[in-house]
C-alpha positions in Angstrom: -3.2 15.5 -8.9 -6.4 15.5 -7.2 -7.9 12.1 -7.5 -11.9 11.3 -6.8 -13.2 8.5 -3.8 -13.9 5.9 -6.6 -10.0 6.1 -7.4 -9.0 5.9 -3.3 -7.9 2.9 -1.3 -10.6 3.2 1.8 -11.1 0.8 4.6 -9.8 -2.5 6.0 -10.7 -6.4 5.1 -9.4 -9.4 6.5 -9.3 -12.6 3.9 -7.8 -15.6 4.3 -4.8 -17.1 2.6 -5.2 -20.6 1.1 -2.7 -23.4 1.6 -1.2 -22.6 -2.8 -0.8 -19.1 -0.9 -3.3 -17.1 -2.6 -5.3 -14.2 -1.1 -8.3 -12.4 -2.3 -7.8 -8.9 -2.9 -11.1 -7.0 -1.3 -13.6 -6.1 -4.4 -13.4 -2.1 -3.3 -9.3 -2.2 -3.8 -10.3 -4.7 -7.4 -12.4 -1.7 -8.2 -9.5 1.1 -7.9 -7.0 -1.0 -9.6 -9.6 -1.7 -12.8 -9.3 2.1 -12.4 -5.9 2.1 -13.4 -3.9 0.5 -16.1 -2.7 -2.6 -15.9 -4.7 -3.7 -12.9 -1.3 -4.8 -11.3 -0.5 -4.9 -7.6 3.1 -3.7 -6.8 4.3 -4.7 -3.4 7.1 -3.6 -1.5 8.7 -4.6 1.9 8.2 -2.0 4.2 11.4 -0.7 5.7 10.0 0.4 9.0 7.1 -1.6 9.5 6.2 -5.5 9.4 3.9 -5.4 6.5 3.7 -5.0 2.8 3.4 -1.1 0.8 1.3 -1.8 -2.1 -0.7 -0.4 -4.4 -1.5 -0.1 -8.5 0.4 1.3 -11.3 -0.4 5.2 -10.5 1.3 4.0 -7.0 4.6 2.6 -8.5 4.9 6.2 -11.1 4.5 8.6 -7.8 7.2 6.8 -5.5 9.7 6.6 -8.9 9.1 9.8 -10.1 9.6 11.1 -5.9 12.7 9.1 -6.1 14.1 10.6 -9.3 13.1 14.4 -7.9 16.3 14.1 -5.6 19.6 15.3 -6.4 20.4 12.3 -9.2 24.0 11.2 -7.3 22.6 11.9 -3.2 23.0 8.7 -1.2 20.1 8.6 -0.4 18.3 9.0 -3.8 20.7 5.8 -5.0 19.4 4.0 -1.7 16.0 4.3 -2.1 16.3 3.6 -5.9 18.2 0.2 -5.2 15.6 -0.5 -1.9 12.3 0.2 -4.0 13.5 -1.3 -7.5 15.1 -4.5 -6.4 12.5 -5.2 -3.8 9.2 -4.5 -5.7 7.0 -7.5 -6.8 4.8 -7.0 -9.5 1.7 -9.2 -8.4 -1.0 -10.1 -10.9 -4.9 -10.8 -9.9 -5.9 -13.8 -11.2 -9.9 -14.7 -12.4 -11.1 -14.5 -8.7 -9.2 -11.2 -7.9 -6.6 -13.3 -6.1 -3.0 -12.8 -5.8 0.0 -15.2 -4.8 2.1 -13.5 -2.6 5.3 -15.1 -2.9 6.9 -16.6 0.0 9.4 -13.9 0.7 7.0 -11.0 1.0 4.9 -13.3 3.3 7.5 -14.3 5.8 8.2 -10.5 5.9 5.1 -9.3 7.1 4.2 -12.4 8.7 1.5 -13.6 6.8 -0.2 -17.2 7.9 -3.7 -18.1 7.3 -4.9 -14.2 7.2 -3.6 -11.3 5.6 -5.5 -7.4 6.5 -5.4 -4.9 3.6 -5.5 -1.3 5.2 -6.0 1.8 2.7 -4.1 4.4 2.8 -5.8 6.2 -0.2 -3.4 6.3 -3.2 -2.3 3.2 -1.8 -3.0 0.4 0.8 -0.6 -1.9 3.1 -0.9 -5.8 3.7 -0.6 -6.5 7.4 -0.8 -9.8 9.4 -4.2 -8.6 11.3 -2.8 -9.0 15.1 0.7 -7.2 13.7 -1.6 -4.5 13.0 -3.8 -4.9 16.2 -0.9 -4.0 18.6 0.0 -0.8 16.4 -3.6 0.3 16.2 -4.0 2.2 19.8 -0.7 3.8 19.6 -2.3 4.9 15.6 -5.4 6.7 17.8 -3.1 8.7 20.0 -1.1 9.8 17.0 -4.1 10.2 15.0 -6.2 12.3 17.7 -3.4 14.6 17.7 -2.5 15.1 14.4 -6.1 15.7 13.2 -5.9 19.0 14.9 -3.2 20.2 12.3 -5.9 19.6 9.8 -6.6 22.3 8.1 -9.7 23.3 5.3 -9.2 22.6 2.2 -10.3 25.6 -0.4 -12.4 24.4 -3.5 -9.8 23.6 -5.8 -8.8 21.7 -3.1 -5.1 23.1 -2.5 -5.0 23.5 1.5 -4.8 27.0 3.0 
C-alpha cells in the first residue's frame, strides 16, 4: 500500500516525562495517528535494540498480518506470535496528546526524565535520547552505504 507524507512518521523530538510518567507524544506523530482509527499507540519491546517499536493501528495490522504470512506451525511464526502479542501495550493519548508509558516498557528502554521519538515512516521508535546518541554515528556509516542501493522509484511507485 502506498501511503502519502501526511500518513508517515518523519523526524525526531525529545519531550520530557513527568514525575505520574506521562510523555507528550510530538503533534506531527498526533497528526498521523488522527489519521488512523482508533488513534491508539501500540508499543512493543524491541528485541534487539533498547527502545520501544511503536506505532498506530495500520502498524499493529501489517506486523500481524506478516506474522500470520509464515508457515502457520514454523517456530519461528509461533515465536514471534507469542513475542509481539504478549508484549504489546496498547497506549491511549489522553486530552494533551500524552501517554503513560507503563513502568515496564520504561525500564526497558531506559526512559528517565526524557524520552526521543524517532520515525521510521509507517512507524516510529521511543528511545532514551543518549541510548540513541551512541547508535547514531554507527547509523551514518550504515546509512551512507546503503543509500547507494537505492534505486528510482517508477510512477506508480513500485521500484525498478
Amino acid at each position: 500500500m502506498r501511503r502519502g507524507a501526511e500518513t508517515l512518521f518523519f523526524g525526531s523530538f525529545v519531550n520530557k516525562i513527568d514525575a505520574k510518567g506521562r510523555l507528550a507524544t510530538p503533534a506531527r506523530f498526533r497528526r498521523v495517528l488522527d489519521l488512523e482509527r482508533g488513534g491508539a499507540i501500540y508499543c512493543i519491546p524491541s528485541t534487539d535494540e533498547k527502545c520501544l517499536d511503536c506505532g498506530g493501528a495500520d502498524y499493529i495490522e501489517t506486523l500481524m498480518a506478516s506474522i500470520a504470512a509464515l508457515d502457520p506451525f514454523s517456530h519461528k511464526r509461533r515465536s514471534l506470535e507469542r513475542t509481539v502479542t504478549a508484549r504489546v501495550v496498547e497506549v491511549g493519548l489522553d486530552k494533551e496528546g500524552r501517554v503513560v508509558l507503563p513502568q515496564h516498557l520504561r525500564d526497558h528502554a531506559g526512559l528517565e526524565g526524557k524520552a526521543m521519538f524517532a520515525g521510521l515512516g509507517t512507524s516510529f521508535q521511543i528511545w532514551n535520547p543518549d541510548e540513541f546518541e551512541k547508535i547514531a554515528a554507527e547509523e551514518e556509516k550504515i546509512t551512507a552505504d546503503a543509500k547507494l542501493s537505492l534505486r528510482n522509484p517508477t510512477p506508480n511507485g513500485v521500484v525498478s
